[in-house]
PDB file of N, CA, C and O in Angstrom:
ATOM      1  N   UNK A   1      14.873  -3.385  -5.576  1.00  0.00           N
ATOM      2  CA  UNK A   1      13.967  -3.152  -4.475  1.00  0.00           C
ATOM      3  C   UNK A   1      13.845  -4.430  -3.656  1.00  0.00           C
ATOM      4  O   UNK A   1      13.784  -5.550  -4.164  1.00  0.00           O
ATOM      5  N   UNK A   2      13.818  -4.214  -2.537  1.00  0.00           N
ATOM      6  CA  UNK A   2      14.120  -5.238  -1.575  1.00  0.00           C
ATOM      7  C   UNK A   2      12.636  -5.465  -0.880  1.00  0.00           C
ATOM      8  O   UNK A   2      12.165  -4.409  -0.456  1.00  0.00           O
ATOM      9  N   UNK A   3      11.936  -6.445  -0.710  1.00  0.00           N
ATOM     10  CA  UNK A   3      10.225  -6.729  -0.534  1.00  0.00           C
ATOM     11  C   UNK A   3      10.583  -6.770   1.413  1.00  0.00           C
ATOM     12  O   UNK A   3      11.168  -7.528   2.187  1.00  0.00           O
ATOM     13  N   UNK A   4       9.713  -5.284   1.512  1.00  0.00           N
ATOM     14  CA  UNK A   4       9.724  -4.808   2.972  1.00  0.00           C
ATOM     15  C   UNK A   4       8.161  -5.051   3.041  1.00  0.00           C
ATOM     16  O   UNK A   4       7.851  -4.215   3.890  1.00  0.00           O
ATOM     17  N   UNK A   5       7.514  -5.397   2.837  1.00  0.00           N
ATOM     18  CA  UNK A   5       6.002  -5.276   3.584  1.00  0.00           C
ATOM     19  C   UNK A   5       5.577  -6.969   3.392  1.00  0.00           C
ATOM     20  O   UNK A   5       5.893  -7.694   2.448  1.00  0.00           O
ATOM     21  N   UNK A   6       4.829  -7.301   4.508  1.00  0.00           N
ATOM     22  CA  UNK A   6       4.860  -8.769   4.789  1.00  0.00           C
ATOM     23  C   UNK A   6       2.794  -8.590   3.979  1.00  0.00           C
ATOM     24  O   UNK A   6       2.345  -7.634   3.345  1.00  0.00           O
ATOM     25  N   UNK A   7       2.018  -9.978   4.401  1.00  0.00           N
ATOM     26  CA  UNK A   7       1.342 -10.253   3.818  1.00  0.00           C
ATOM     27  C   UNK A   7       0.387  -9.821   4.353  1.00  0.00           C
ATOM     28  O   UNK A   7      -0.378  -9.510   3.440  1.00  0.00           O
ATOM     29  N   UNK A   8      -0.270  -9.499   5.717  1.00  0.00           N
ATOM     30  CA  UNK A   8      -1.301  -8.911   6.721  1.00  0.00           C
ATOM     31  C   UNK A   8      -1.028  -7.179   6.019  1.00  0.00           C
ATOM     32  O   UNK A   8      -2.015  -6.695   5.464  1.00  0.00           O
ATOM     33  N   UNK A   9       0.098  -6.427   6.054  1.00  0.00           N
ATOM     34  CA  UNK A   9       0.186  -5.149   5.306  1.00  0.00           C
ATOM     35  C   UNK A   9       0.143  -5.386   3.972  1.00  0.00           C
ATOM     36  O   UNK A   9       0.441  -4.257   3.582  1.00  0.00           O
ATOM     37  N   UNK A  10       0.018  -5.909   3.168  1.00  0.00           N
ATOM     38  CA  UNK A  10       0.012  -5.559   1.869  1.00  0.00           C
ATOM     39  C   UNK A  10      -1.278  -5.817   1.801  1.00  0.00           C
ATOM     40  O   UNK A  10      -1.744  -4.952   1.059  1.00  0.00           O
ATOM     41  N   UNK A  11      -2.147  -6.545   2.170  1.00  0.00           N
ATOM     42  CA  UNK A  11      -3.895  -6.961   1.955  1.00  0.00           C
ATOM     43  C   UNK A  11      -4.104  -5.412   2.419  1.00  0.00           C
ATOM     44  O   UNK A  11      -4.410  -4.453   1.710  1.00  0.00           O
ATOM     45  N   UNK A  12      -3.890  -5.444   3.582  1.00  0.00           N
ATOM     46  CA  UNK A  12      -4.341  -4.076   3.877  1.00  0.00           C
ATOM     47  C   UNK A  12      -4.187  -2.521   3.055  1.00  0.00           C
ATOM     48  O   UNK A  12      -4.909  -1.525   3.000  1.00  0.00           O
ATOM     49  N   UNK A  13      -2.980  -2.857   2.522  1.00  0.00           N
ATOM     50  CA  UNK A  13      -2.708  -1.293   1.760  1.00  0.00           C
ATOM     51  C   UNK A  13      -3.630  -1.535   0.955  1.00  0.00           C
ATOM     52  O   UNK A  13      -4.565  -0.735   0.941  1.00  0.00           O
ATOM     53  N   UNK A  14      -3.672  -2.944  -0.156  1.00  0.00           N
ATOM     54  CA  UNK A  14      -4.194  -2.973  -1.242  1.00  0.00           C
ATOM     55  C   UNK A  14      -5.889  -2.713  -1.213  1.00  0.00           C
ATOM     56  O   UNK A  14      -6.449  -2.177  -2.169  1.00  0.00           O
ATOM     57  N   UNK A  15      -6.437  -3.044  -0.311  1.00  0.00           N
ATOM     58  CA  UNK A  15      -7.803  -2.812   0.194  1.00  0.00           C
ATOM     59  C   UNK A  15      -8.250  -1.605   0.710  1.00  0.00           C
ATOM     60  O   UNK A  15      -9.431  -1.362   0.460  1.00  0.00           O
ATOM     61  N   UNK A  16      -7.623  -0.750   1.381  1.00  0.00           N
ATOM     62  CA  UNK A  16      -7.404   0.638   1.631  1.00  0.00           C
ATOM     63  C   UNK A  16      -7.548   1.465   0.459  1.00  0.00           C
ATOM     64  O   UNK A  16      -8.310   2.415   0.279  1.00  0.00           O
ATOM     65  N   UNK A  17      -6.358   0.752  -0.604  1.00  0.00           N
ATOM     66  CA  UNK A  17      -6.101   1.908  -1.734  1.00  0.00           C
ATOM     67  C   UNK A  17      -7.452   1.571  -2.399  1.00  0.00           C
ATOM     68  O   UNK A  17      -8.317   2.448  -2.409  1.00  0.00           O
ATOM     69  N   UNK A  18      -7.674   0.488  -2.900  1.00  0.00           N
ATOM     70  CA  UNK A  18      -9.076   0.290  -3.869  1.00  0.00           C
ATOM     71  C   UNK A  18     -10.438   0.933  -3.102  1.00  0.00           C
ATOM     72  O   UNK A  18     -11.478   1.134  -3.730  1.00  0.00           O
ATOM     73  N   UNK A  19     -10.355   1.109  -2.249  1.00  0.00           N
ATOM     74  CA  UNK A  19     -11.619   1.754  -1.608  1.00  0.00           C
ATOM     75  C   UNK A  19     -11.323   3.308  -1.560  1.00  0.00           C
ATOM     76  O   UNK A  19     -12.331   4.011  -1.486  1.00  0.00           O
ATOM     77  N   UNK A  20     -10.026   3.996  -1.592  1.00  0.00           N
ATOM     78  CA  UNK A  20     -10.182   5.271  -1.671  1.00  0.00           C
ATOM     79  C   UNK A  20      -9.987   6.089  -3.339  1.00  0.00           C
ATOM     80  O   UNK A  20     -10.230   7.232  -3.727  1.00  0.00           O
ATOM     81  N   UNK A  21      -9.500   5.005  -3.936  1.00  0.00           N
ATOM     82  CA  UNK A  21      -9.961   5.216  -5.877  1.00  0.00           C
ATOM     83  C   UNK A  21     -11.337   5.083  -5.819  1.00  0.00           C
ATOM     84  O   UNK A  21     -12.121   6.019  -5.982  1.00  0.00           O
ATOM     85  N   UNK A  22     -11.726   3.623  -5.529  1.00  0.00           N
ATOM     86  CA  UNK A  22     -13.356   3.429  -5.639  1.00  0.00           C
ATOM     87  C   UNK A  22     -14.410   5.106  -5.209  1.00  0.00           C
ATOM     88  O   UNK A  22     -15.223   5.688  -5.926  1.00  0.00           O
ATOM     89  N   UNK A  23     -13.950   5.441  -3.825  1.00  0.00           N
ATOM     90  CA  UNK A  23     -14.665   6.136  -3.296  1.00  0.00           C
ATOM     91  C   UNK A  23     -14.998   7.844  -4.572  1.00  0.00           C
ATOM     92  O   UNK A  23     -15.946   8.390  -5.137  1.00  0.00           O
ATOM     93  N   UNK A  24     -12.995   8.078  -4.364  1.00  0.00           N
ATOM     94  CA  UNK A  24     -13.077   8.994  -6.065  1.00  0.00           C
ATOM     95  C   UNK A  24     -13.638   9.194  -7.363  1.00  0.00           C
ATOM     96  O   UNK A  24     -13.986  10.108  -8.110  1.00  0.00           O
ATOM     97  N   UNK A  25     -13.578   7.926  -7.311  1.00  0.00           N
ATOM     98  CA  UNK A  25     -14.124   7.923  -8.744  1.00  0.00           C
ATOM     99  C   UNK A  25     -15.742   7.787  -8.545  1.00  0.00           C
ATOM    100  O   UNK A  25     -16.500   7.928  -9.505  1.00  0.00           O
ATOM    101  N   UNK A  26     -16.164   7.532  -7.364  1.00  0.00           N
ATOM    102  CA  UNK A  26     -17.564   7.740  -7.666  1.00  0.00           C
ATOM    103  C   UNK A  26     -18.381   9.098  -6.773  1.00  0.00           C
ATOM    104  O   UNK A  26     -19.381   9.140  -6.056  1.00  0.00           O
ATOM    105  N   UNK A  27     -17.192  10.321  -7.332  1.00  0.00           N
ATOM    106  CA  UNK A  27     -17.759  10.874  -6.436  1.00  0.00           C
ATOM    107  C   UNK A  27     -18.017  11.270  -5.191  1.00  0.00           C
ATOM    108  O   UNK A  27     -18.191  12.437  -4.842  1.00  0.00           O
ATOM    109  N   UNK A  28     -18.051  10.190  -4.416  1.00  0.00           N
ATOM    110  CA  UNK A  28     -17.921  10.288  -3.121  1.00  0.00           C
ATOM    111  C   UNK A  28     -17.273  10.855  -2.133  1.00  0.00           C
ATOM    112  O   UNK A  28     -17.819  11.236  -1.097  1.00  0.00           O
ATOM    113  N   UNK A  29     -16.143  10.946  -2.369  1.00  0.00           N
ATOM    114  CA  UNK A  29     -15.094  12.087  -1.649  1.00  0.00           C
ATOM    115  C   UNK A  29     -14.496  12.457  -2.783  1.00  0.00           C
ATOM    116  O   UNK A  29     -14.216  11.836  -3.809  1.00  0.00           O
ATOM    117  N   UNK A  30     -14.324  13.684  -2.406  1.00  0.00           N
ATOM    118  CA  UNK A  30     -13.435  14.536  -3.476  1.00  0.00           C
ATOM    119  C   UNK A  30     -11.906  13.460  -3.897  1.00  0.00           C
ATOM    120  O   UNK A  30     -11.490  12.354  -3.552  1.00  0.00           O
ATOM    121  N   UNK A  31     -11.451  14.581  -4.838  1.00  0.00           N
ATOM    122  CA  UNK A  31     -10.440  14.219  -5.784  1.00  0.00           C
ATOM    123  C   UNK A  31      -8.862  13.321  -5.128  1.00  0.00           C
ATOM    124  O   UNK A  31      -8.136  12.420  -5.549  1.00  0.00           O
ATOM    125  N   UNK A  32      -8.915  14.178  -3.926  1.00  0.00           N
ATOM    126  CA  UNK A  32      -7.813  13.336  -3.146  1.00  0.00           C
ATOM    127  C   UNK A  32      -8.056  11.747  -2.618  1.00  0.00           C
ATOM    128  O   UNK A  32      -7.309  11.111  -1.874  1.00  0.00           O
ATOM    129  N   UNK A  33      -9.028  11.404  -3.085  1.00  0.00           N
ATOM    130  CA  UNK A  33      -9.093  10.336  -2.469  1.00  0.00           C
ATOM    131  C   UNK A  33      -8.577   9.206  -3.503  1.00  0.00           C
ATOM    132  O   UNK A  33      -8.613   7.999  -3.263  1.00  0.00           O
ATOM    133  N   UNK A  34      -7.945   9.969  -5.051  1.00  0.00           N
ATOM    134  CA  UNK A  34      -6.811   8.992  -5.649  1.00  0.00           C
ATOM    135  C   UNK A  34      -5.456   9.087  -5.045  1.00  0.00           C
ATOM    136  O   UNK A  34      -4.435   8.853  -5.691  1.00  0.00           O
ATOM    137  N   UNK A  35      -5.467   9.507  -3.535  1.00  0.00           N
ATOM    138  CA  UNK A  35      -3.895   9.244  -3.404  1.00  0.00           C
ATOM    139  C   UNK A  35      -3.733   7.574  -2.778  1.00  0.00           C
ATOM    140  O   UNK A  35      -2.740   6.963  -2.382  1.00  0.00           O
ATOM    141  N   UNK A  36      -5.252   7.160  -2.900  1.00  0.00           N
ATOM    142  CA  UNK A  36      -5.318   5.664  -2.730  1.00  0.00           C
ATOM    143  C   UNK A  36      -4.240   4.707  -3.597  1.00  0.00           C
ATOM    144  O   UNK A  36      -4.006   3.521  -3.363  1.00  0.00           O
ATOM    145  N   UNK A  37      -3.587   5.607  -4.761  1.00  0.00           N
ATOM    146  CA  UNK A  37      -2.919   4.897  -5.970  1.00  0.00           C
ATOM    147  C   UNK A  37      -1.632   4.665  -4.939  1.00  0.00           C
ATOM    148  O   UNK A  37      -0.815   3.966  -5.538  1.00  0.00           O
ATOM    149  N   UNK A  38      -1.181   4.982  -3.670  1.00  0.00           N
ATOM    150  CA  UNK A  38       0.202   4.612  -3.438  1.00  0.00           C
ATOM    151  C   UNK A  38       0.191   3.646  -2.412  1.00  0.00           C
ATOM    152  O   UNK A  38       1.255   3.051  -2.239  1.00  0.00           O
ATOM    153  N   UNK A  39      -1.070   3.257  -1.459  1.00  0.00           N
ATOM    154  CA  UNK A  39      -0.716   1.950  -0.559  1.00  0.00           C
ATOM    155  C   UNK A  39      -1.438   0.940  -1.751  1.00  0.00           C
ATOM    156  O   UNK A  39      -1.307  -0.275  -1.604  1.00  0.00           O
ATOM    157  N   UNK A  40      -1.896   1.254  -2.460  1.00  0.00           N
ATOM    158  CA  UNK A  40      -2.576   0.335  -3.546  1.00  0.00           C
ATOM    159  C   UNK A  40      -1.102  -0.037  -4.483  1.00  0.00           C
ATOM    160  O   UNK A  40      -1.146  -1.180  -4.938  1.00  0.00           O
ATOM    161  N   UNK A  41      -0.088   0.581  -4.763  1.00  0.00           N
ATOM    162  CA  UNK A  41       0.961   0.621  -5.558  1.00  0.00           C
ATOM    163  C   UNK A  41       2.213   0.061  -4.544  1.00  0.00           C
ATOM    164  O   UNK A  41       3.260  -0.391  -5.008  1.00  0.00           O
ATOM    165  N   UNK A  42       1.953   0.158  -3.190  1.00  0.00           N
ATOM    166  CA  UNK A  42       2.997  -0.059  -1.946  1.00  0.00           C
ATOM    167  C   UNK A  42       2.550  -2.086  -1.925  1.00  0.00           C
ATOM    168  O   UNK A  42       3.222  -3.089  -1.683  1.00  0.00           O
ATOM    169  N   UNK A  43       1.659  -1.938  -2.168  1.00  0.00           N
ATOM    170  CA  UNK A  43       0.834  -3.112  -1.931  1.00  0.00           C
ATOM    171  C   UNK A  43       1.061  -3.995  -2.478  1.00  0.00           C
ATOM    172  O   UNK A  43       1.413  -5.021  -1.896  1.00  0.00           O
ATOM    173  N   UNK A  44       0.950  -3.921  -3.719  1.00  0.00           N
ATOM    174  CA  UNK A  44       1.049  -4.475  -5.048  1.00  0.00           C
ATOM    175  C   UNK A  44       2.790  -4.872  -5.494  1.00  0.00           C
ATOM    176  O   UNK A  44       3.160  -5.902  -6.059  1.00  0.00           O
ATOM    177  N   UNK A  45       3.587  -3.806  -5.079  1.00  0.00           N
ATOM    178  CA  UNK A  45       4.775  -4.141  -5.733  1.00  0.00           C
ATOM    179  C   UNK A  45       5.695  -5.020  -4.265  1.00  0.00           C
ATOM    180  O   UNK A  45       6.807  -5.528  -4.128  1.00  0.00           O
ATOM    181  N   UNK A  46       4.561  -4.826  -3.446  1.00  0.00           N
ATOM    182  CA  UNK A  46       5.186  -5.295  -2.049  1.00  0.00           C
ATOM    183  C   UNK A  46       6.941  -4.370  -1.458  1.00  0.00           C
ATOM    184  O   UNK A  46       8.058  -4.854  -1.278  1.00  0.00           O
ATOM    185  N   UNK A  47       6.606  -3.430  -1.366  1.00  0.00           N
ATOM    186  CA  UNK A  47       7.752  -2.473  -1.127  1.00  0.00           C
ATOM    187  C   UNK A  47       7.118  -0.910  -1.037  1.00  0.00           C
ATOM    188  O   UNK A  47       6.331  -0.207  -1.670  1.00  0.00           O
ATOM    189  N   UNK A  48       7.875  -0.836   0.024  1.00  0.00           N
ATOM    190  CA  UNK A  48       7.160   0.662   0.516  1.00  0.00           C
ATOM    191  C   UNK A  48       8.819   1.398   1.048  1.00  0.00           C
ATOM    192  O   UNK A  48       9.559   0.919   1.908  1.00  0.00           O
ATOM    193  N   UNK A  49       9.052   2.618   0.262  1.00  0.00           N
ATOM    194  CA  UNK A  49      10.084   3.301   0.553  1.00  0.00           C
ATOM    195  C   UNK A  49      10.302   4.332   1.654  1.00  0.00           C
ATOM    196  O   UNK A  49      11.333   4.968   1.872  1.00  0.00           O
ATOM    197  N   UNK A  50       8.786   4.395   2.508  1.00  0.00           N
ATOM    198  CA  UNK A  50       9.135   5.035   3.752  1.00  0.00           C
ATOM    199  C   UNK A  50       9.774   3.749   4.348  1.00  0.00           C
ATOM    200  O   UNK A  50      10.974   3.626   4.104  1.00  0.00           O
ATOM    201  N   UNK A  51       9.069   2.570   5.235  1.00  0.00           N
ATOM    202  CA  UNK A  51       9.495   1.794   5.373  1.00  0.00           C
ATOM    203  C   UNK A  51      11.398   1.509   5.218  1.00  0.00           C
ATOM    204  O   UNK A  51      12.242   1.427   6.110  1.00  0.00           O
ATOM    205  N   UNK A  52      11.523   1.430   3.918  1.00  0.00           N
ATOM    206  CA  UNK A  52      13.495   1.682   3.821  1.00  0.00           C
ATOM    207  C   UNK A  52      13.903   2.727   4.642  1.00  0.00           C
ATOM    208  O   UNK A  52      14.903   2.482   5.317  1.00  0.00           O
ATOM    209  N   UNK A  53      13.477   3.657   4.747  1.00  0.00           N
ATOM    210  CA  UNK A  53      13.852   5.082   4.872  1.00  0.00           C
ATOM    211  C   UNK A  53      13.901   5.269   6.187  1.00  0.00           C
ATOM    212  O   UNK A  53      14.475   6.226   6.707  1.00  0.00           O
ATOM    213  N   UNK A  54      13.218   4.241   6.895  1.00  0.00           N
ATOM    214  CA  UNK A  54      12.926   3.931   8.308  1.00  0.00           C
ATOM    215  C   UNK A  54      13.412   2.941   9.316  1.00  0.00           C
ATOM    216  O   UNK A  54      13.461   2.897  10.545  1.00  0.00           O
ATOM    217  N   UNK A  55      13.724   2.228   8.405  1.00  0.00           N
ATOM    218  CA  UNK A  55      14.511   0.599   8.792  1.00  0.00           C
ATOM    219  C   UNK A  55      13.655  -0.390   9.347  1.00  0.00           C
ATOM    220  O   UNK A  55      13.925  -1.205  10.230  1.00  0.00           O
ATOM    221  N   UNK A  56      12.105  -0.147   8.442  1.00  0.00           N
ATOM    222  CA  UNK A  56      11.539  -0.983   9.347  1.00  0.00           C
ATOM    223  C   UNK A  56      10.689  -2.051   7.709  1.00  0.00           C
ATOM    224  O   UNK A  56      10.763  -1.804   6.506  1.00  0.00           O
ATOM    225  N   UNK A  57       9.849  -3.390   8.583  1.00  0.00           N
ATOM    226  CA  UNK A  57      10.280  -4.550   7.882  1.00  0.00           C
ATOM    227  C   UNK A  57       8.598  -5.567   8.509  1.00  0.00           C
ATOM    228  O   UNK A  57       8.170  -6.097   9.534  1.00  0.00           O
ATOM    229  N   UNK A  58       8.260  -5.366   7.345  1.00  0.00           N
ATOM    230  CA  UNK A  58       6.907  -6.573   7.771  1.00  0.00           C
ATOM    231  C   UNK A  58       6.625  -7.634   7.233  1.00  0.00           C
ATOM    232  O   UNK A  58       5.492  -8.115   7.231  1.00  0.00           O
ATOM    233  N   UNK A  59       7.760  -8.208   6.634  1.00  0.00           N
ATOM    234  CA  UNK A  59       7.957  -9.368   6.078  1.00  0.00           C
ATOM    235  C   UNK A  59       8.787 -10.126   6.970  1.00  0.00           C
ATOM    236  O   UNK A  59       9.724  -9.674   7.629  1.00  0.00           O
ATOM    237  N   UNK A  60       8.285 -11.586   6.940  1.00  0.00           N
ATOM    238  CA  UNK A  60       8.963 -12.484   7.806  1.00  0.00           C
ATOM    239  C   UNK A  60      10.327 -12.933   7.124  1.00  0.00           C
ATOM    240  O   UNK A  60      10.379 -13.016   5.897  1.00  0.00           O
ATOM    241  N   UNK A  61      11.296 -13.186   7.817  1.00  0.00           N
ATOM    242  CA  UNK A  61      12.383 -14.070   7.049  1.00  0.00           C
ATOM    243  C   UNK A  61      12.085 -14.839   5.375  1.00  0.00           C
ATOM    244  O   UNK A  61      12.478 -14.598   4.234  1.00  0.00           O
ATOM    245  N   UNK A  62      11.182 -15.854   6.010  1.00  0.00           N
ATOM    246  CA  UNK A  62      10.792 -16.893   4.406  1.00  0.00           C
ATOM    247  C   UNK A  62      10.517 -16.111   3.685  1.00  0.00           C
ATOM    248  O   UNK A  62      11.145 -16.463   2.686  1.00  0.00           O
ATOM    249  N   UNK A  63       9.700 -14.736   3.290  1.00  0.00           N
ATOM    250  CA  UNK A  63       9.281 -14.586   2.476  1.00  0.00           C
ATOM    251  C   UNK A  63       9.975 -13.582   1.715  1.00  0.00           C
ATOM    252  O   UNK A  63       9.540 -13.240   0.615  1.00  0.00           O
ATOM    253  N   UNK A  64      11.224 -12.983   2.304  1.00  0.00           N
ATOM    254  CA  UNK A  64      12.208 -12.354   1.485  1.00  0.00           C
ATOM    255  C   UNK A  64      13.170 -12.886   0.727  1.00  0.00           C
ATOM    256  O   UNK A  64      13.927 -12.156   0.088  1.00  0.00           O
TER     257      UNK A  64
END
């Protein structure tokens, strides 16, 4: 896996996803709101396979 998501998107997925588990698990919005587990998981592993699938790239040079 080749690290397609730069550092401004990955804070973001990862903060996105923990707030829509958070929100799930307490209830707060129904059950779908664990599909937070995949920009939280996009985030984290720094690679997002739409992104490939797309040809697109939010990582700067240095950091690949």
């Amino acid at each position: 896996m080749k690290i397609n998501v730069g550092t401004p998107d990955r804070v973001l997925r990862v903060v996105i996803g923990a707030v829509l588990i958070g929100l799930a698990a307490t209830e707060t919005i129904g059950w779908w709101g664990y599909i937070g587990v995949v920009p939280l998981a996009t985030g984290l592993f720094r690679f997002c396979p739409a992104y490939g699938l797309l040809g697109m790239n939010t990582c700067p040079m240095k950091e690949r």
